[in-house]
C-alpha positions in Angstrom: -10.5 3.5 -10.3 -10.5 0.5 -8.1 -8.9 0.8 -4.4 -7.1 -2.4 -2.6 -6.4 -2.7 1.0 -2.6 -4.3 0.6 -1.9 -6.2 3.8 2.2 -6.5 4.4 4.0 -8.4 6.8 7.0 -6.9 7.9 9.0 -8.1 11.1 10.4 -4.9 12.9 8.5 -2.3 10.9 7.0 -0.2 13.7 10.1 0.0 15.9 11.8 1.5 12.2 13.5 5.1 12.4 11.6 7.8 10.4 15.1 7.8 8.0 14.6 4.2 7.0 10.6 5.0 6.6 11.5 7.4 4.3 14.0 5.6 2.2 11.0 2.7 1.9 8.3 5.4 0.8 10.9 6.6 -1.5 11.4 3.7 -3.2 7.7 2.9 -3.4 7.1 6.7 -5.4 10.2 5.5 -8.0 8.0 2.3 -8.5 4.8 4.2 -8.8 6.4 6.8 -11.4 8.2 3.7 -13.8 5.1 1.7 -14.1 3.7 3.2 -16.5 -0.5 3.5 -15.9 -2.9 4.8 -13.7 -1.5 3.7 -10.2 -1.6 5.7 -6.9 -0.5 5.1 -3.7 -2.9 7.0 -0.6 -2.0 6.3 2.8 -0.4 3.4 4.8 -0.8 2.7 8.4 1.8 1.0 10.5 0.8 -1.7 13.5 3.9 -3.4 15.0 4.9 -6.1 12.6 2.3 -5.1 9.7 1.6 -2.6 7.4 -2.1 -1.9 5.7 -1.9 0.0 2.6 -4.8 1.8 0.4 -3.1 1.7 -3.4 -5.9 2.8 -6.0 -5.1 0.9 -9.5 -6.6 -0.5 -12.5 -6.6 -4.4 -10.8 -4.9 -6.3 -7.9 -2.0 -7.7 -10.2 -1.3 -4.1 -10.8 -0.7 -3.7 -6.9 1.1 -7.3 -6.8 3.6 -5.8 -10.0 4.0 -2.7 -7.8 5.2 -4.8 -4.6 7.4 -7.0 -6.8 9.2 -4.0 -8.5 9.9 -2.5 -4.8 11.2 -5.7 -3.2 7.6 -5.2 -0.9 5.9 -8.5 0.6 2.0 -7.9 -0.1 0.9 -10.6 1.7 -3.0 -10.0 0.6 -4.5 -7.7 -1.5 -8.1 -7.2 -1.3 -10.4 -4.6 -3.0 -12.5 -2.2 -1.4 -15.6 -2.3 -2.6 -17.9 0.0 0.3 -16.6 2.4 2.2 -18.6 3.4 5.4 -18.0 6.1 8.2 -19.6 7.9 10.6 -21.7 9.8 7.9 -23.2 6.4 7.0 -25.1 6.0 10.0 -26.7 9.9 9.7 
């Protein structure tokens, strides 16, 4: 299944309590469940005032329903399409 790198612009996210990160990833697993096809969220990393997310689902509208649903900005959705590490260069 495809993955997209979800780009989210959120004023004040990395100064946000672990309670209120909680109640966001919560609300993000409720959307997950009711959508009803392949869709999963992997990891997200926080940097100040933005928020980079890997999502794996059938195409980027999928991830742009998903963000809708939740009340999430996705500011840019792109798809991965190579991933590389240090193993690559071995």
């Amino acid at each position: 299944m495809p993955q997209f790198v979800v780009e989210r612009n959120i004023p004040g996210l990395g100064k946000m309590d672990k309670e209120t990160l909680k109640a966001i990833s919560a609300k993000s697993n409720a959307v997950v469940a009711g959508l009803g096809e392949p869709y999963s969220w992997i990891t997200s990393y926080v940097t100040g005032d933005k928020m980079y997310c890997v999502h794996e689902a059938e195409s980027a509208e999928t991830v742009y329903r998903h963000a809708r649903e939740g009340g999430f900005p996705a500011d840019r959705v792109t798809e991965i399409t190579t991933l590389i590490g240090p193993h690559t260069g071995r």
